[in-house]
TIMI-751731 format. One record per residue: residue number from 1; residue in one letter; x, y, z of N, C-alpha, C in turn. Coordinates in Angstrom, 3 decimals. Example, Ala and Ser with C-alpha at 12.3 -4.5 7.8 and 13.67 -1.06 7.14 Angstrom:
<recs>
papa = 1, torro = A, n.xx = 13.190, n.yy = -5.690, n.zz = 7.800, ca.xx = 12.300, ca.yy = -4.500, ca.zz = 7.800, c.xx = 13.200, c.yy = -3.300, c.zz = 7.800;
papa = 2, torro = S, n.xx = 12.850, n.yy = -2.250, n.zz = 7.080, ca.xx = 13.670, ca.yy = -1.060, ca.zz = 7.140, c.xx = 12.900, c.yy = 0.030, c.zz = 7.870;
</recs>
This chain:
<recs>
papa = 1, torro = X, n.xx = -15.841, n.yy = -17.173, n.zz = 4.822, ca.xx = -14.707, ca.yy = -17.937, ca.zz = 5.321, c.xx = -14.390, c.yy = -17.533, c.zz = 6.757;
papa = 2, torro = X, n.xx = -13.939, n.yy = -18.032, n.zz = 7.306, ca.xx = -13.552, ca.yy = -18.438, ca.zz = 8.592, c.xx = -12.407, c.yy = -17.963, c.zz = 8.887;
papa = 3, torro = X, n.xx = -11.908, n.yy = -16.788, n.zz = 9.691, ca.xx = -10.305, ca.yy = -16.091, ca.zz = 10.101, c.xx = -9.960, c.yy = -16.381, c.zz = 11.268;
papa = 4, torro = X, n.xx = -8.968, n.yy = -16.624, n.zz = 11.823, ca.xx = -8.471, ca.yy = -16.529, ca.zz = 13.067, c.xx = -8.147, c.yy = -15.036, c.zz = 13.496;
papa = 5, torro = X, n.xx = -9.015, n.yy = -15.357, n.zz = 14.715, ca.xx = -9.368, ca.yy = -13.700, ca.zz = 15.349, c.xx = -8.530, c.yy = -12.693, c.zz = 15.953;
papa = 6, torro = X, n.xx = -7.067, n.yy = -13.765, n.zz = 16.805, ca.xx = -6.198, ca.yy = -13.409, ca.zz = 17.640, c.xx = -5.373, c.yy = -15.101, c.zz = 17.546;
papa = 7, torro = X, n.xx = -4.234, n.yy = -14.700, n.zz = 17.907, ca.xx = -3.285, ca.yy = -15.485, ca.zz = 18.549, c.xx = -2.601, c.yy = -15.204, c.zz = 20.109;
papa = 8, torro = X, n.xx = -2.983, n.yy = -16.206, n.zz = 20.583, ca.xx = -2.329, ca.yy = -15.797, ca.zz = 22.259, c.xx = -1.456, c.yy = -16.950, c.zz = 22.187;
papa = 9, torro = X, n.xx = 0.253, n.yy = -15.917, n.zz = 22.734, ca.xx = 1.326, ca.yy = -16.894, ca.zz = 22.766, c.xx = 1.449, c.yy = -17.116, c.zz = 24.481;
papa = 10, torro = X, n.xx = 1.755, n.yy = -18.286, n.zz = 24.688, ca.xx = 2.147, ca.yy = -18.505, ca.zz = 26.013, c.xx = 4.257, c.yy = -18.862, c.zz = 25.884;
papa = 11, torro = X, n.xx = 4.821, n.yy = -19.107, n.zz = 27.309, ca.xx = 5.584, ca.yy = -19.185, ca.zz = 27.577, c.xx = 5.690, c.yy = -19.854, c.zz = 29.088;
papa = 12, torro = X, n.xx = 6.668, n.yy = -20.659, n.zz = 28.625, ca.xx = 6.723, ca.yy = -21.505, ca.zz = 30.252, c.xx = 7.153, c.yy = -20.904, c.zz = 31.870;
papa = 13, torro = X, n.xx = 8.041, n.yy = -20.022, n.zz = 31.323, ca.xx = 9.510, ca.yy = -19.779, ca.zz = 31.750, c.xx = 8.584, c.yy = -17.740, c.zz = 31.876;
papa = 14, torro = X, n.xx = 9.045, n.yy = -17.223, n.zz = 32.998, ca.xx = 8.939, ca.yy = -16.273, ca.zz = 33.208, c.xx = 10.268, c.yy = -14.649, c.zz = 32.533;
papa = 15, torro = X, n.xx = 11.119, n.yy = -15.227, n.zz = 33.026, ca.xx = 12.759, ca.yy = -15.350, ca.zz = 32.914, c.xx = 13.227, c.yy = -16.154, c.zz = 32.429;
papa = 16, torro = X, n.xx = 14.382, n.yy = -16.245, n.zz = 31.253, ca.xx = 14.745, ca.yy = -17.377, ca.zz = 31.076, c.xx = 16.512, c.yy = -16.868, c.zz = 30.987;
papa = 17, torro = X, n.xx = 16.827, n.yy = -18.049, n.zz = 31.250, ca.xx = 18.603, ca.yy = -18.486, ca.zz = 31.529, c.xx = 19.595, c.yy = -18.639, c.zz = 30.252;
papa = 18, torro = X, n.xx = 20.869, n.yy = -18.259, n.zz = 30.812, ca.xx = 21.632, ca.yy = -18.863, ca.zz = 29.484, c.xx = 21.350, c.yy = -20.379, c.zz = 29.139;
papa = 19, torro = X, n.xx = 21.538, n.yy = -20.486, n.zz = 27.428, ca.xx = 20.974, ca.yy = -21.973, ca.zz = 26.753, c.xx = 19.491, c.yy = -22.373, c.zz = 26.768;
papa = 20, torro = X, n.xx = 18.851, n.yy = -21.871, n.zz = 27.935, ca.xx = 17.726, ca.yy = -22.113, ca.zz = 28.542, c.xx = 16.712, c.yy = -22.094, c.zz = 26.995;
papa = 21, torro = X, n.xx = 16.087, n.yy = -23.637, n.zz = 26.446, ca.xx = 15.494, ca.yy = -23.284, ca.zz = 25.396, c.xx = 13.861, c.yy = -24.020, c.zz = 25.224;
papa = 22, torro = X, n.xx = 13.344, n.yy = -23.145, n.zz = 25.585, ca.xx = 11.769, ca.yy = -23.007, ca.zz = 25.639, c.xx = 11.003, c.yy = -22.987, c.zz = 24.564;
papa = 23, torro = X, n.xx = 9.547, n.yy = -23.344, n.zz = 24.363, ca.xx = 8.858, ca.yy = -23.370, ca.zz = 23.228, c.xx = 8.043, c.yy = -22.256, c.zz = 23.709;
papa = 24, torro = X, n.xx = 7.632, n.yy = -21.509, n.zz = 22.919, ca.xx = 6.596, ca.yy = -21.088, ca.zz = 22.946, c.xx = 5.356, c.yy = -21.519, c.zz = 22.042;
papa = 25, torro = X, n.xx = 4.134, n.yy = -21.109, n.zz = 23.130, ca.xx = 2.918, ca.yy = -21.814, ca.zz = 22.667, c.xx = 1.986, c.yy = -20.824, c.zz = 21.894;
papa = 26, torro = X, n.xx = 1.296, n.yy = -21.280, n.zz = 20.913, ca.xx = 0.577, ca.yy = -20.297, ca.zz = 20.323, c.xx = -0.553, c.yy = -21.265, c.zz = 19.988;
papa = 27, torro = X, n.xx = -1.395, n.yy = -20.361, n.zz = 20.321, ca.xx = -3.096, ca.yy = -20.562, ca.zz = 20.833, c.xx = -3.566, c.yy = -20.291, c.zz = 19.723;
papa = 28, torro = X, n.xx = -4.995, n.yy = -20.531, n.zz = 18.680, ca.xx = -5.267, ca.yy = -20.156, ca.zz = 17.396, c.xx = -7.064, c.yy = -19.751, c.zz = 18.034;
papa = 29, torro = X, n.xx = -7.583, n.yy = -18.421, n.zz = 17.835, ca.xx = -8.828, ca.yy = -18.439, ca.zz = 18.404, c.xx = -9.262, c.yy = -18.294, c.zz = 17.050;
papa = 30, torro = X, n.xx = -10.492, n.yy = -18.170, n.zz = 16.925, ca.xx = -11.052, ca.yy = -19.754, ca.zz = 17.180, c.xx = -9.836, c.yy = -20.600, c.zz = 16.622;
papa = 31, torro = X, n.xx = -9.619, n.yy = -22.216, n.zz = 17.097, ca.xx = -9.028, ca.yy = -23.033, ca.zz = 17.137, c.xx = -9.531, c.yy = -23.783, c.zz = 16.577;
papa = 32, torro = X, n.xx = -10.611, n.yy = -23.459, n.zz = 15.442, ca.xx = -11.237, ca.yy = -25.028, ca.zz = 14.721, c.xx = -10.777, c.yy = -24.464, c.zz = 12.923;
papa = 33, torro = X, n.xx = -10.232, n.yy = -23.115, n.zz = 12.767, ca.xx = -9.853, ca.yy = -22.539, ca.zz = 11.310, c.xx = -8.352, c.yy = -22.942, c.zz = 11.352;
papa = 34, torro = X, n.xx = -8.720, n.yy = -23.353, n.zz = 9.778, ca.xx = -7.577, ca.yy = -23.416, ca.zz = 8.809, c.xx = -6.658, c.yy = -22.264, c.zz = 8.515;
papa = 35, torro = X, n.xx = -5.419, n.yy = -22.442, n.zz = 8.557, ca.xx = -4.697, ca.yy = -21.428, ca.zz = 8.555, c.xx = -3.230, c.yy = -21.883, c.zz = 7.674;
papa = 36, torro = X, n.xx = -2.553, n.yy = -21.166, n.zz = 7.500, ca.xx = -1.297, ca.yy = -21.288, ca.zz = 7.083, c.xx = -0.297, c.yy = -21.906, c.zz = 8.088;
papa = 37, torro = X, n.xx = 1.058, n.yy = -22.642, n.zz = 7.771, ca.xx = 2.110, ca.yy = -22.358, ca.zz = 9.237, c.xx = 2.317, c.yy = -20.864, c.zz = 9.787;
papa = 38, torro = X, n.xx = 2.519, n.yy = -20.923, n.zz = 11.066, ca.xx = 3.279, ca.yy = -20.057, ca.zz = 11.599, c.xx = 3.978, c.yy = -19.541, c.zz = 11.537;
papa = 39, torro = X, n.xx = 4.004, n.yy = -18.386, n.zz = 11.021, ca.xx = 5.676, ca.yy = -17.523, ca.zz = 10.604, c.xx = 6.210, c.yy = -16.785, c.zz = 11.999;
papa = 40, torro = X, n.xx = 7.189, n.yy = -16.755, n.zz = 12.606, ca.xx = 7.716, ca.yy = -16.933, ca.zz = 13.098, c.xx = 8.580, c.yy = -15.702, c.zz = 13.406;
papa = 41, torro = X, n.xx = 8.755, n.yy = -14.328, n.zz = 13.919, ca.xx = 9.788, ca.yy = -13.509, ca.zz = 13.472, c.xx = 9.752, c.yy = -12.290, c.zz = 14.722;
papa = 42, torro = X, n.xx = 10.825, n.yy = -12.013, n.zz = 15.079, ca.xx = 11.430, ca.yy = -11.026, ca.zz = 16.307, c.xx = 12.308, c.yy = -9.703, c.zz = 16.020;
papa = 43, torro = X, n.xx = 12.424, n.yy = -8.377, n.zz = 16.292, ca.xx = 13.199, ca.yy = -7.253, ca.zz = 15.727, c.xx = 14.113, c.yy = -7.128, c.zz = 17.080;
papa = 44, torro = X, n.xx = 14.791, n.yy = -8.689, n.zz = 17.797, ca.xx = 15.562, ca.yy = -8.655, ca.zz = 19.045, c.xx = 16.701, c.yy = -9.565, c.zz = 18.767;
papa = 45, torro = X, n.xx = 16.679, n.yy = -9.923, n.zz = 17.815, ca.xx = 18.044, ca.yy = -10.884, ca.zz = 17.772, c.xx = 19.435, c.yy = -10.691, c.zz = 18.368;
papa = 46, torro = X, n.xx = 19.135, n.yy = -9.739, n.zz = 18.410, ca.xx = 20.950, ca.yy = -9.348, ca.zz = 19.561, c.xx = 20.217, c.yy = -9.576, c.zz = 21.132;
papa = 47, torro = X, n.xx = 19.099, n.yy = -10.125, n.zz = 21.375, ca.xx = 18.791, ca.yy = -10.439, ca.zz = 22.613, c.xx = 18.447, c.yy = -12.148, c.zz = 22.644;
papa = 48, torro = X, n.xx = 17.852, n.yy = -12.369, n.zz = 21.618, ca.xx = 17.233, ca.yy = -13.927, ca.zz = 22.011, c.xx = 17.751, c.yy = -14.179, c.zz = 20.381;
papa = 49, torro = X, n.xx = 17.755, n.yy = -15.648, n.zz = 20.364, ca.xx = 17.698, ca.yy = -16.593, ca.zz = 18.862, c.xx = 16.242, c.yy = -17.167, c.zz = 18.990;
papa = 50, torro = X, n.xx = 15.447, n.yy = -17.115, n.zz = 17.878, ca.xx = 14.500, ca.yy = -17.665, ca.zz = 17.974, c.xx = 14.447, c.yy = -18.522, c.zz = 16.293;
papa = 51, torro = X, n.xx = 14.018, n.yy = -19.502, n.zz = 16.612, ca.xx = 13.856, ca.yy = -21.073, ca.zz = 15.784, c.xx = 12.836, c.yy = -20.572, c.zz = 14.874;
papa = 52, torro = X, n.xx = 13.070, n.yy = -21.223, n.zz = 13.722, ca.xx = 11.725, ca.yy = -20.933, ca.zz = 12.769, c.xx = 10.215, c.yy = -21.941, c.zz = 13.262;
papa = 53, torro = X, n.xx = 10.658, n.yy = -22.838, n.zz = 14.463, ca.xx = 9.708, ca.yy = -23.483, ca.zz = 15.221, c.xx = 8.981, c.yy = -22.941, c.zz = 16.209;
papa = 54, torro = X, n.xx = 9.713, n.yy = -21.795, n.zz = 16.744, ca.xx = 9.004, ca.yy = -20.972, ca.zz = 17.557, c.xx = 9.567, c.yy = -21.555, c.zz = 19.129;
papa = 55, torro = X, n.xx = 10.799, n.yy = -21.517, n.zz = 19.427, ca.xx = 11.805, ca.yy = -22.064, ca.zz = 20.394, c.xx = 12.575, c.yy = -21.092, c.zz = 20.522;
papa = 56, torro = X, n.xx = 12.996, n.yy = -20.259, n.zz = 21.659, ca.xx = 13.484, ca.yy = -19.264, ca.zz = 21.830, c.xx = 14.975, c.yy = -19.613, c.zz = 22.504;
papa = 57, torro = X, n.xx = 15.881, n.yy = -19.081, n.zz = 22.979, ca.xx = 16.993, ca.yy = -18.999, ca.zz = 23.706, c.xx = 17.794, c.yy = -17.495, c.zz = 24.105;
papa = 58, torro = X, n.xx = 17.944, n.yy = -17.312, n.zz = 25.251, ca.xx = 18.593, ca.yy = -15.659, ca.zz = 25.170, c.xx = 20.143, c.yy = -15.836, c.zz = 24.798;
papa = 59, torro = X, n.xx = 20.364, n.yy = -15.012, n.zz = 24.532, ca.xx = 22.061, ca.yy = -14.746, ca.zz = 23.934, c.xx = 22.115, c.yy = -13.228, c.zz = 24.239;
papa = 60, torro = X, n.xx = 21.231, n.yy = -12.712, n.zz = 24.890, ca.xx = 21.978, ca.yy = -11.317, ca.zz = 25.400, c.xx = 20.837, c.yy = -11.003, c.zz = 26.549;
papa = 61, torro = X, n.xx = 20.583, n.yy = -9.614, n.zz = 27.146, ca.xx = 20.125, ca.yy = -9.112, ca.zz = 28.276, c.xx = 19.096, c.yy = -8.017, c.zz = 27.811;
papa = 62, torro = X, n.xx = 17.626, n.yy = -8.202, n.zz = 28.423, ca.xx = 16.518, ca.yy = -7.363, ca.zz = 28.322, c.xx = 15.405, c.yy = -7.539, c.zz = 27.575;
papa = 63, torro = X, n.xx = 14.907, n.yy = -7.484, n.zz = 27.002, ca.xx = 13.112, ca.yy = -7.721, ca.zz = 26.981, c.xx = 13.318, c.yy = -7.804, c.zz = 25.081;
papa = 64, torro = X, n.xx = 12.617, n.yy = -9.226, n.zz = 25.013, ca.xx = 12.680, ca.yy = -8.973, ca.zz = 23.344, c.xx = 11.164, c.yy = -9.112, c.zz = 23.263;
papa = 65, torro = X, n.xx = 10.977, n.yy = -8.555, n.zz = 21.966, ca.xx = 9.465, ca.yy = -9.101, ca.zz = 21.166, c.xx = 9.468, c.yy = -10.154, c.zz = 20.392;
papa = 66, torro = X, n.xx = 8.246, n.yy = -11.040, n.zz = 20.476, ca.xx = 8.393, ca.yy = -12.349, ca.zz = 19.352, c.xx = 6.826, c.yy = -12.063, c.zz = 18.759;
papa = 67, torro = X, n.xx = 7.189, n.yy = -11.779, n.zz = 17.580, ca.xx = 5.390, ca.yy = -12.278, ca.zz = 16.492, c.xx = 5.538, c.yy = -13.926, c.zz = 16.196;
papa = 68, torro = X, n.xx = 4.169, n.yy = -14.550, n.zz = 16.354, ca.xx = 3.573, ca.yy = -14.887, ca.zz = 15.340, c.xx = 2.337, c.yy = -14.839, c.zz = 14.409;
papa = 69, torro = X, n.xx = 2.838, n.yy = -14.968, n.zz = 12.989, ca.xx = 1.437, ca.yy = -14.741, ca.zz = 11.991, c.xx = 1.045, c.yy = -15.914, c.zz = 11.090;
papa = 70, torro = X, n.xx = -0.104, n.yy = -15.747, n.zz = 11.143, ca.xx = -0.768, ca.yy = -17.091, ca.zz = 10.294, c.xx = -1.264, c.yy = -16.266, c.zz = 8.878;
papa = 71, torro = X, n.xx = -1.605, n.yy = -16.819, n.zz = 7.878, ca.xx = -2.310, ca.yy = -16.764, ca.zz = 6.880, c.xx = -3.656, c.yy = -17.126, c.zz = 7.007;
papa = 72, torro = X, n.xx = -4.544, n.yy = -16.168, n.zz = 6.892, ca.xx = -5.792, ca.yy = -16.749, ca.zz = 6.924, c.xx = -6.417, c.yy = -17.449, c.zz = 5.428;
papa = 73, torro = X, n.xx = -7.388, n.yy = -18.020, n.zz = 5.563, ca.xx = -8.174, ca.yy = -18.789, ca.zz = 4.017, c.xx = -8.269, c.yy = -17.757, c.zz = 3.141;
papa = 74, torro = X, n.xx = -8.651, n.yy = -16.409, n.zz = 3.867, ca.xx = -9.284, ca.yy = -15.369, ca.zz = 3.166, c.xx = -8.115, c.yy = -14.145, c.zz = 2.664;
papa = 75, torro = X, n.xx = -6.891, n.yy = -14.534, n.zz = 2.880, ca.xx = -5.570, ca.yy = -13.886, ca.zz = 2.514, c.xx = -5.424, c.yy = -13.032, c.zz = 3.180;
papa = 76, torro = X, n.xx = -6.150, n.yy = -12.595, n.zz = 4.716, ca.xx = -5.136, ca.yy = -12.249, ca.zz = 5.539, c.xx = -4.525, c.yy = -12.342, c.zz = 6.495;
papa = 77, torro = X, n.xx = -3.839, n.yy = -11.691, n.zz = 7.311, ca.xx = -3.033, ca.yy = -12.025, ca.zz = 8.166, c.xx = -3.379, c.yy = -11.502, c.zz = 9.597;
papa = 78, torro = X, n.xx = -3.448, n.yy = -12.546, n.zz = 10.625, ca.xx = -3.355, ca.yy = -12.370, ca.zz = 12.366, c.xx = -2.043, c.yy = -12.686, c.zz = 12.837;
papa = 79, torro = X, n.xx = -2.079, n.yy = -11.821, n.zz = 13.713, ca.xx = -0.186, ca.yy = -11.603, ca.zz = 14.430, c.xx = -0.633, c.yy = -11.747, c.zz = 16.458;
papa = 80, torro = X, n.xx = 0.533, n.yy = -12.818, n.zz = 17.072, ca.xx = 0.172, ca.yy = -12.689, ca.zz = 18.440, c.xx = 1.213, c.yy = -12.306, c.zz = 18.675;
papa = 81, torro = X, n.xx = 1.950, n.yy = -11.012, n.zz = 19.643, ca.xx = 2.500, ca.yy = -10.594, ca.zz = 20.247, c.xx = 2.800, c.yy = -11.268, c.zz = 21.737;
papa = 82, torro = X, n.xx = 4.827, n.yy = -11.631, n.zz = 21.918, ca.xx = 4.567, ca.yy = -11.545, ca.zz = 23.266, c.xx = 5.888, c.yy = -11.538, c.zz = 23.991;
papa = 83, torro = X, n.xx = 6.314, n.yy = -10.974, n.zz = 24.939, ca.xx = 7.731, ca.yy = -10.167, ca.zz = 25.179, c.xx = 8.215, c.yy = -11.027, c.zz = 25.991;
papa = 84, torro = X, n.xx = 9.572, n.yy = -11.543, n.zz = 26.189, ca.xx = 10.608, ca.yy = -12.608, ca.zz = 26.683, c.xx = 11.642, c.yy = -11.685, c.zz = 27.328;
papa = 85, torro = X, n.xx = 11.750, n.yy = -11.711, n.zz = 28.494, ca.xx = 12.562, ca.yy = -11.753, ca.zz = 29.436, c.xx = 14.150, c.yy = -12.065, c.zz = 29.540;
papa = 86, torro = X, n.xx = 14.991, n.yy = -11.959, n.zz = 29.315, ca.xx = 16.677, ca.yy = -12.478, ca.zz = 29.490, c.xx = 17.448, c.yy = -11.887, c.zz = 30.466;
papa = 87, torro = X, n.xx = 17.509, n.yy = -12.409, n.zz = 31.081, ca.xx = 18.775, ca.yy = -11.474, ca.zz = 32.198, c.xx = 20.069, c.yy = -12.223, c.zz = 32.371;
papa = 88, torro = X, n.xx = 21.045, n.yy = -11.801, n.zz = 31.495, ca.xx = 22.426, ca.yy = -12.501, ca.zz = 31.304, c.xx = 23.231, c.yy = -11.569, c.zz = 32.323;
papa = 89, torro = X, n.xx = 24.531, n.yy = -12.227, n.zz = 32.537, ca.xx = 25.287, ca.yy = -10.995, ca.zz = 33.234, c.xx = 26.495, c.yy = -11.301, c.zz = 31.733;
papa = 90, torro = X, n.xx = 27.515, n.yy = -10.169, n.zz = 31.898, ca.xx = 28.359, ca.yy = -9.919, ca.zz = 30.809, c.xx = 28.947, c.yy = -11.286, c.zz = 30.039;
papa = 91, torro = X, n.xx = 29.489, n.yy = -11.722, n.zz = 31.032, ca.xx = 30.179, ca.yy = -12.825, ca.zz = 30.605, c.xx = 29.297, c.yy = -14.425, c.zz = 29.817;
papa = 92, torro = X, n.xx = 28.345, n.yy = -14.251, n.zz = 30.679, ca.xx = 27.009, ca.yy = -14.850, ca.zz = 29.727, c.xx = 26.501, c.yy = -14.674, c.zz = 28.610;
papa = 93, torro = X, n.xx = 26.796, n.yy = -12.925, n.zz = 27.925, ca.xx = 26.446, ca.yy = -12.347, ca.zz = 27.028, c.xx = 27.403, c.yy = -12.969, c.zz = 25.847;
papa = 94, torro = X, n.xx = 28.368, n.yy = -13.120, n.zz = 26.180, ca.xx = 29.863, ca.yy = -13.238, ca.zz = 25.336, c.xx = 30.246, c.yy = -14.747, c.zz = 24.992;
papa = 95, torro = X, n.xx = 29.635, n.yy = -15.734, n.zz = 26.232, ca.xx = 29.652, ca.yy = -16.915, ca.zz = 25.966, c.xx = 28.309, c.yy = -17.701, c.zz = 24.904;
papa = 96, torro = X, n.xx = 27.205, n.yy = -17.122, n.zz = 25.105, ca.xx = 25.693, ca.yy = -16.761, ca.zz = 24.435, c.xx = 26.057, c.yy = -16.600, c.zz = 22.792;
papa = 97, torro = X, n.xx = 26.835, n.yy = -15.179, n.zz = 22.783, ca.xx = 26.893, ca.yy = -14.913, ca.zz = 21.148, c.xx = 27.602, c.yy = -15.940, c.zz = 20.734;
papa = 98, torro = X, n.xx = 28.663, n.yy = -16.447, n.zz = 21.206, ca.xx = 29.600, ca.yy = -17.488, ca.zz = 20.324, c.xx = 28.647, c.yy = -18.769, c.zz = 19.880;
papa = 99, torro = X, n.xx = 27.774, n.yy = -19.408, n.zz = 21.186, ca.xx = 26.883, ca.yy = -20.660, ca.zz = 20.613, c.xx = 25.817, c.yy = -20.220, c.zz = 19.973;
papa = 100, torro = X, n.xx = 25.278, n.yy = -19.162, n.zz = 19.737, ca.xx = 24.554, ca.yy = -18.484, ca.zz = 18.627, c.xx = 24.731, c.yy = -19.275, c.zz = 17.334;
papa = 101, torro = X, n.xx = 25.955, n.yy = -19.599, n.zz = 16.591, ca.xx = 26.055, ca.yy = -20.096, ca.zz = 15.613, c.xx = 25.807, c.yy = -21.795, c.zz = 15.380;
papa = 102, torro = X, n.xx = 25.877, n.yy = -22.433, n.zz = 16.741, ca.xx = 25.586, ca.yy = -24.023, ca.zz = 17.152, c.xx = 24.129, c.yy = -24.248, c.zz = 17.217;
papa = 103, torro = X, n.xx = 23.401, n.yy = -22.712, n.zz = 17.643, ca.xx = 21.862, ca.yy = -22.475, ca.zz = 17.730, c.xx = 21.150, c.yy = -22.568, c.zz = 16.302;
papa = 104, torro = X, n.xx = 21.706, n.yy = -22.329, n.zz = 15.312, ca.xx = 21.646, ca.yy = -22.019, ca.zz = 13.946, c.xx = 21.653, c.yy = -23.024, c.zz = 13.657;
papa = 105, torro = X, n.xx = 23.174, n.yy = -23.872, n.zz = 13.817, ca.xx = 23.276, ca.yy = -25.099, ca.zz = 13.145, c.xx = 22.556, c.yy = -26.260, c.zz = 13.559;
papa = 106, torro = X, n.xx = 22.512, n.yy = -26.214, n.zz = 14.770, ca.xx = 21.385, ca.yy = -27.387, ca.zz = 15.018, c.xx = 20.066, c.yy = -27.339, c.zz = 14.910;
papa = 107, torro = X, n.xx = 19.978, n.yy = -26.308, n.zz = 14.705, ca.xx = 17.923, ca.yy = -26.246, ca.zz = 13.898, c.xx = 17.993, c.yy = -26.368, c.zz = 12.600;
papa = 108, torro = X, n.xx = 19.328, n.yy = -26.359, n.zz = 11.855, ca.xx = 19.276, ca.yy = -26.823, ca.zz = 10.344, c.xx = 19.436, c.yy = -28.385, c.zz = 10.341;
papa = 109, torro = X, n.xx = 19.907, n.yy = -28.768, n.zz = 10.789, ca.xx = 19.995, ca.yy = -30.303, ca.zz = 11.062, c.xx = 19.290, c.yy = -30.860, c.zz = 11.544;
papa = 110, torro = X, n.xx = 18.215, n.yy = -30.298, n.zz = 12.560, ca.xx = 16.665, ca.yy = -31.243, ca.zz = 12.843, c.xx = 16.011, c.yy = -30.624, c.zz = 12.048;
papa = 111, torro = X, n.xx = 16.076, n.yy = -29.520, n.zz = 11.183, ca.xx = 14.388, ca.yy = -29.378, ca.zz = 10.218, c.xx = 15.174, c.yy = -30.014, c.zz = 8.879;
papa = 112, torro = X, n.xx = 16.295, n.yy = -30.394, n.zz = 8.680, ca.xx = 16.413, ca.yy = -31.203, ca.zz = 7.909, c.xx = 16.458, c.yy = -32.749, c.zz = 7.696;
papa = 113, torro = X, n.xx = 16.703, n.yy = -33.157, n.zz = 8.506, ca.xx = 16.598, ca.yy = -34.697, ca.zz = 8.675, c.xx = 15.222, c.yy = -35.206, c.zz = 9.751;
papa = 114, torro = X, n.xx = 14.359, n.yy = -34.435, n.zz = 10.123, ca.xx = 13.720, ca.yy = -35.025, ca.zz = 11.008, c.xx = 12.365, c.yy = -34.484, c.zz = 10.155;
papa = 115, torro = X, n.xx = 10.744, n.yy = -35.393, n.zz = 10.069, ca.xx = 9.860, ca.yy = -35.136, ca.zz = 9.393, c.xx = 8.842, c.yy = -34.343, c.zz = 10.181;
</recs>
């Protein structure tokens, strides 16, 4: 069977801004294997919100990590690493955490009504 070897994530945005909400891209090498979705998951959440789509936003200040991992055919798992940038100043930080919860709610409302 056929594994995916690596994942390379890209990013548009060097730095990114308050609200500022970016996709990140994830590359599948080889790119012709079957895989699972993308799981999706960061140990920075007091720095960025990140989407179970893989759409980031900062809500606080300094360098987060984002995985993603696939399932391979053969039951295991490849992870791409790749670190996001935020530079809020205070008051950005404080306005950030409050729409944190609008960040939440509106990704429940497009992965629910949209196919």
């Amino acid at each position: 069977l056929k594994t995916v070897k690596n994942i390379s994530l890209y990013i548009s945005e060097e730095y990114l801004k308050i609200f500022e909400k970016t996709k990140i891209i994830a590359v599948m090498n080889p790119e012709d294997v079957a895989h699972g979705d993308i799981v999706w998951s960061t140990d920075s959440s007091d720095i960025i919100y990140l989407s179970g789509k893989g759409y980031v936003r900062c809500i606080g200040n300094g360098t987060a990590t984002v995985r993603a991992t696939v399932k391979n055919p053969d039951g295991t798992y490849t992870t791409g690493v790749i670190s996001i940038n935020c530079q809020l100043n205070s008051f950005e930080i404080i306005l950030a955490s409050m729409f944190k919860y609008i960040f939440i709610f509106n990704d429940y409302i497009e992965s629910a009504y949209m196919v």
